[in-house]
C-alpha positions as CSV (number, residue, x, y, z in Angstrom):
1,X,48.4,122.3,81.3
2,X,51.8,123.5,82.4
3,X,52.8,124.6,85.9
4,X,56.1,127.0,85.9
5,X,56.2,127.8,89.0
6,X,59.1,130.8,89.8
7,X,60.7,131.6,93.0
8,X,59.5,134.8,93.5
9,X,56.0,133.6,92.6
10,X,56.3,131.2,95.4
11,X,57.6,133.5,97.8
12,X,54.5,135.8,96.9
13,X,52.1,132.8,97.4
14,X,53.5,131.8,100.5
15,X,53.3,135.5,102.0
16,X,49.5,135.8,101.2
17,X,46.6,133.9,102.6
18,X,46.2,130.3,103.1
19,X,43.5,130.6,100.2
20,X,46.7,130.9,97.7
21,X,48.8,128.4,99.1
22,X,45.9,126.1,99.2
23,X,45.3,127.1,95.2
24,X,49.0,126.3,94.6
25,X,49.0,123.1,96.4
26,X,45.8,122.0,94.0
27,X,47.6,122.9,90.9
28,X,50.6,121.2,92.0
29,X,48.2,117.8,92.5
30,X,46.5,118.1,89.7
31,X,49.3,118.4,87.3
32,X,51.2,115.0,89.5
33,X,47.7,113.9,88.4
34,X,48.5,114.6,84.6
35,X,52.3,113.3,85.1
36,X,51.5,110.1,86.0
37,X,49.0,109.8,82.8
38,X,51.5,110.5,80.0
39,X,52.1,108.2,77.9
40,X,55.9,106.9,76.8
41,X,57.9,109.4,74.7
42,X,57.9,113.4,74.3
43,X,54.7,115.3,74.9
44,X,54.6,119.1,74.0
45,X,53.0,121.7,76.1
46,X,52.6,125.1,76.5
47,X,55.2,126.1,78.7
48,X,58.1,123.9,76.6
49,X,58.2,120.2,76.8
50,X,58.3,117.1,78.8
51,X,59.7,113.8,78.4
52,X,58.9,110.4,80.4
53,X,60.0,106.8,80.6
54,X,57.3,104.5,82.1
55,X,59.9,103.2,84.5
56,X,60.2,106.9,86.2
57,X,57.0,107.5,86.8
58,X,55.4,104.9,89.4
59,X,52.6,104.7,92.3
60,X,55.0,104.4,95.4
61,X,58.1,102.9,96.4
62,X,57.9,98.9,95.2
63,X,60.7,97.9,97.6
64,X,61.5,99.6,101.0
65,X,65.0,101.5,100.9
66,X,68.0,99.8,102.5
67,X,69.6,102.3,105.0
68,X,73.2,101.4,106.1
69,X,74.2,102.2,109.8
70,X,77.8,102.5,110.4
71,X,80.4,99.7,112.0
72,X,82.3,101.9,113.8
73,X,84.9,99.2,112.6
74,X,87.9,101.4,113.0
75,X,90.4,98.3,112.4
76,X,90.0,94.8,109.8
77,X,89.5,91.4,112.0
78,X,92.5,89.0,111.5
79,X,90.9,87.3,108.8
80,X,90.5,90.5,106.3
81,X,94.3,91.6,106.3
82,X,95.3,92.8,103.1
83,X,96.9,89.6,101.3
84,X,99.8,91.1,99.9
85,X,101.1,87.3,98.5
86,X,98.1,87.2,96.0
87,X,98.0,90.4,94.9
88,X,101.9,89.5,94.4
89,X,100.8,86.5,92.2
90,X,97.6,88.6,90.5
91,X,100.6,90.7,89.0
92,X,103.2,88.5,88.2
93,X,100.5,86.4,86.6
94,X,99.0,89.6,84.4
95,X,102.6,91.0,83.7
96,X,103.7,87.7,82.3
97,X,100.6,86.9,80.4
98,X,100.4,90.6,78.7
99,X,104.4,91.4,78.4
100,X,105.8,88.3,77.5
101,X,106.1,89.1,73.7
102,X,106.0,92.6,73.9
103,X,108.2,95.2,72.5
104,X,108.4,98.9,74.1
105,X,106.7,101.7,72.0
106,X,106.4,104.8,73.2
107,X,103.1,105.1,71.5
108,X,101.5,102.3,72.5
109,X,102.9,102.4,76.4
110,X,99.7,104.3,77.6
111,X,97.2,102.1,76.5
112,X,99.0,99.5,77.5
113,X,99.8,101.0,81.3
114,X,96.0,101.5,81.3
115,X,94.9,98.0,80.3
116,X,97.1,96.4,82.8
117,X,96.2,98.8,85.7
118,X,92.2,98.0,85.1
119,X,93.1,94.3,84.9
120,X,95.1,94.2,87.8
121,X,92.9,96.6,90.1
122,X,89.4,94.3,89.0
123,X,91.2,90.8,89.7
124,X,92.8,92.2,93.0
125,X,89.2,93.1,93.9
126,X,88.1,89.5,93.4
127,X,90.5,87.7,95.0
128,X,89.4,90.2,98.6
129,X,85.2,90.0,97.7
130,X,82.6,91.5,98.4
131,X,83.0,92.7,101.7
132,X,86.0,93.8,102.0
133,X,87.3,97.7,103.6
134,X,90.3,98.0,101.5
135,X,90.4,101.0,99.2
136,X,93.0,99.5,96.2
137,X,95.3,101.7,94.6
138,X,97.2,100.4,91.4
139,X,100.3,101.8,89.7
140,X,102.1,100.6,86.8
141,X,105.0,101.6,84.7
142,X,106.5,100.8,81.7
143,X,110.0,101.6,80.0
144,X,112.2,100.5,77.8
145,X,115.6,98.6,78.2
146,X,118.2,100.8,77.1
147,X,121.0,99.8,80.1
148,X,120.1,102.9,81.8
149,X,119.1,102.9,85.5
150,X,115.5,103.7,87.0
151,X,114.3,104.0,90.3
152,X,110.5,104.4,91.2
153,X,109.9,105.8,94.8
154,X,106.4,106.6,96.5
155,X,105.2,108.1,99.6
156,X,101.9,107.5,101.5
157,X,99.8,108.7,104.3
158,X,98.2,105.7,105.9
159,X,98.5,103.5,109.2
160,X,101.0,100.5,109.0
161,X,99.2,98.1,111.0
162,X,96.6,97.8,108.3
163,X,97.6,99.1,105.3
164,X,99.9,97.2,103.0
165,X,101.2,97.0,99.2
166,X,102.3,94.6,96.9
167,X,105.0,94.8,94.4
168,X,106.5,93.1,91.3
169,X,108.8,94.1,89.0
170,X,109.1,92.3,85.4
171,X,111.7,92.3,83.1
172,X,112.2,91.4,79.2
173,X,114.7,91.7,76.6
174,X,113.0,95.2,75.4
175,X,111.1,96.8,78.0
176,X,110.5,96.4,82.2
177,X,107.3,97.0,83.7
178,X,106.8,97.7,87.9
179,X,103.5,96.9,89.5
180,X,102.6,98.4,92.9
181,X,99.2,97.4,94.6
182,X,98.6,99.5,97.2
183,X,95.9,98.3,100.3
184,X,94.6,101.0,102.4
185,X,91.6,100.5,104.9
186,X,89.1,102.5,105.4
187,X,86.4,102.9,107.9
């Protein structure tokens, strides 16, 4: 049995009697009824089809939900500042391990901007846990060494008694690279 059930149908149903509601509310059941019956897989009907995992389809909530209330934590404690020595080190660390050998192409500088932002950004979260209110930006760029001059400036929004960056620049024979961790809290 399928159950299509339109708006405007609906809007009929609840205009009439309680007799219709009450025969909506029974086909409704019955075809929760039906739902919870179906076996694993695709099953055609009339109205088109349906498809079900077992894992979707349960009796009740196994667990109770977790509900979150807020803080109201509108600044980090002492011991959660945002430790702009380590996420020093976490990039000079990464830049030397990933650029040492490397020679600048143009093609490849993407990828390689990319890689180094997602490792810097995951180790940066490890080294401030689980728990921590920092929202971490990460920027990298990479160019070649051709004698020319660069300069790399960026403005932020944010309060500085909390929020705080990191920076390294690295340097080799054929390209440079600048790192900027940024740590911004958040409530």
């Amino acid at each position: 049995m399928a159950l299509i059930v339109r708006f405007e149908d609906y809007q009929a149903t609840r205009r009439t009697s309680l007799y219709c509601t009450k025969r909506w509310q029974d086909a409704i059941n019955r075809v929760s009824l039906n739902l919870r019956t179906v076996r694993k897989g695709s099953t055609s009907t009339r109205g088109g089809s349906f498809h079900s995992d077992s894992d979707d389809i349960n009796d009740g909530p196994k667990h109770p939900s977790v509900l979150y209330e807020n803080t109201f934590q509108l600044e980090p404690k002492d011991n959660q500042r945002f430790p702009t020595k380590k996420a020093e080190d976490v990039i000079k660390g990464i830049f030397h391990s990933n650029l040492r050998d490397q020679k600048y192409s143009s093609d490849n500088s993407k990828s390689l901007t990319t890689h180094l932002t997602e490792l810097i950004r995951t180790q940066v979260k490890q080294e401030l846990g689980r728990q921590s209110r920092f929202k971490i930006v990460v920027l990298v760029m990479i160019g070649s060494m051709e004698g020319q001059g660069f300069r790399c400036a960026s403005r932020c929004l944010w309060y500085p008694q909390f929020d705080r960056y990191a920076t390294y620049n690295y340097y080799n024979e054929h390209l440079f690279a600048v790192g900027t961790v940024y740590g911004v809290y958040y409530e």
